[in-house]
N, C-alpha and C positions, 0 to 999 in steps of 0.2 A: 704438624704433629697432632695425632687428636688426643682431646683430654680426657682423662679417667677419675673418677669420683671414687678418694679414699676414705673413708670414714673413721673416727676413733672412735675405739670399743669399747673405752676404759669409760665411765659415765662421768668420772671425776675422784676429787679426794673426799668428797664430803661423802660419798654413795659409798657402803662393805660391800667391798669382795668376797666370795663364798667361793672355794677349791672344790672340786669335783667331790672332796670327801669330806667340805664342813662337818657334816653331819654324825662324824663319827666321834668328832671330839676329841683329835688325836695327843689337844693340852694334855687334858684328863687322864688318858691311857698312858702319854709320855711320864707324868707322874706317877702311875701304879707302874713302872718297868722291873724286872727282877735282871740279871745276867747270865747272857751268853752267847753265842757262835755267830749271831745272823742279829744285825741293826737295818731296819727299815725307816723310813723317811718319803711323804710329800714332798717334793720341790715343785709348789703351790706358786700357782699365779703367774708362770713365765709368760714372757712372749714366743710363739709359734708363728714362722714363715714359712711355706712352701713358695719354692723357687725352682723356677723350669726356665730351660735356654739350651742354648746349645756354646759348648766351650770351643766352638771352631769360631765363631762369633767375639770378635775383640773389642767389637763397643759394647757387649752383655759379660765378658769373662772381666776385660781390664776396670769396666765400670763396677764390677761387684767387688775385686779387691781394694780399689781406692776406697770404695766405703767401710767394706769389715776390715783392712789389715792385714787381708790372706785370700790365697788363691784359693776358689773353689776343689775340693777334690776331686782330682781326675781317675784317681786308682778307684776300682770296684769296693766296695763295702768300709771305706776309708771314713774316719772320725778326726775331725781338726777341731783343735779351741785355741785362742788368743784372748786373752785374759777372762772376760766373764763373754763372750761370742764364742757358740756351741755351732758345727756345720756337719751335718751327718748325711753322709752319702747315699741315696734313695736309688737311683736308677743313672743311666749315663749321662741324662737330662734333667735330673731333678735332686735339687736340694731339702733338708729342713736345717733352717737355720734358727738357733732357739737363744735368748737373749733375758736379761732380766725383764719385770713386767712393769708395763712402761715405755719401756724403748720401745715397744715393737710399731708404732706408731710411726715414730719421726726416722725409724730406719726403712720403713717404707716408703716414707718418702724422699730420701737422700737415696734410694735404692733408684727408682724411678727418675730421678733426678741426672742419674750416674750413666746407668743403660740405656742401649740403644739396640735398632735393630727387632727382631721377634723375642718376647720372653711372657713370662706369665709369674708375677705373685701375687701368694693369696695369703692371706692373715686367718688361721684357723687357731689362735691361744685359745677362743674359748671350747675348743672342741677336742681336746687333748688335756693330758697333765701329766707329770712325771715324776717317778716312785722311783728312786735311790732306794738298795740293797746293799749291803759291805757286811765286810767281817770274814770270819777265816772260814764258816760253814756255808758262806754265801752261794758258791757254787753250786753245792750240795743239794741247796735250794731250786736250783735252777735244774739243776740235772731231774730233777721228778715231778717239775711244771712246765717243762720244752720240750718239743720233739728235738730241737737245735741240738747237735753237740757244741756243748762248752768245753770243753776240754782246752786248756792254754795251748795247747798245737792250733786246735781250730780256729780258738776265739782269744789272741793275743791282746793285749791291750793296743785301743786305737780301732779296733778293728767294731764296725756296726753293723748290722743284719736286722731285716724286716723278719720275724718269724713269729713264734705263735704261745703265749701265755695257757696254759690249759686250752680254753675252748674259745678265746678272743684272739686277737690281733696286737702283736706289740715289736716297737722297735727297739730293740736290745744293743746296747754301747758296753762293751769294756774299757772304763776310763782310769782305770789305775788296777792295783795288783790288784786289791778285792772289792773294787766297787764294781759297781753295774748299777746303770741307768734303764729305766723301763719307760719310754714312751705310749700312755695307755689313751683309747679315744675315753671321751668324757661318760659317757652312755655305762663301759665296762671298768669304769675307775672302781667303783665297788668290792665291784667281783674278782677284781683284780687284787685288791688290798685284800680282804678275805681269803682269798686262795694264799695267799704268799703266805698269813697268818699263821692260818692252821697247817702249811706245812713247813711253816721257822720251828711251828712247837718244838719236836723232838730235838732241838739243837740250843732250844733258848732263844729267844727276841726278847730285842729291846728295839721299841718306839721312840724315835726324833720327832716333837712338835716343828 
């Protein structure tokens, strides 16, 4: 079997981490908050895998549940979690699997360890980050920065869709009655926070450090 060269990304404990949005100082903001309809939040730092296979393949499907706990999603646009292990359905053949930050390391290699057969993961944490939404205006939000319909018909809870934040790319999860997860690349984290800002205004935000 030939070997593959994993790296860890993390540089250690002694080196700060900096989230796609350090720079905004969301301490700061979180403490000037006022109240209302729509709470937003960084969930800064996770770990990101891309996972490709094929689930007809039982030393790549049974090897990936012994290690997360759960079977990969077989249904279209399907959202699984088992305790803090996020797996969001991408394509027939590909996962993101998202995890505290940290892990993403040593589950690549218990991943690798597990499978067999043809597969492909990549560790892309530092090239993504993900912006939590809730609140009862949440929606609201989303309905005038997504081509997507949101609509609880369309988009029930569990249910995940690759589709498009304004003018970027983002993977959208309904993970409870009014939260939403926004999977943003690191490049448009920015522009991404920004956009969602100015249009919470007319409903009220409040900022999560």
């Amino acid at each position: 079997m030939s070997k593959v060269a994993v790296f860890q990304q993390v540089a250690g404990a002694s080196v700060r981490a900096e989230s796609p949005l350090h720079h905004l100082n969301l301490e700061q903001m979180a403490r000037q908050n006022g109240q209302g309809g729509v709470v937003l939040k960084e969930k800064k730092l996770l770990g990101h895998l891309v996972l490709r296979g094929s689930l007809a393949n039982e030393l790549f499907a049974k090897g990936v549940e012994r290690v997360l706990g759960l079977a990969l999603p077989a249904t279209p646009l399907q959202y699984q979690r088992q305790g803090d292990v996020q797996v969001h359905w991408l394509a027939p053949d590909e996962w993101l699997i998202i995890v505290p930050g940290g892990r993403e390391y040593e589950l690549e290699l218990a991943l690798r360890e597990a499978m067999g057969g043809h597969y492909s993961i990549v560790n892309t944490s530092g090239g993504q980050t993900v912006l939590e939404l809730s609140g009862p205006d949440a929606r609201k939000v989303l309905q005038k920065s997504t081509c997507y319909d949101v609509h609880p018909r369309n988009l029930p809870v569990g249910k995940t869709v690759t589709t498009t934040l304004a003018k970027t790319q983002m993977q959208l999860t309904r993970t409870a009655e009014d939260v939403y997860e926004l999977v943003i690349r690191r490049s448009f984290a920015d522009y991404a926070f920004l956009w969602l800002q100015d249009a919470s205004a007319e409903y009220g935000l409040t900022i999560k450090a």
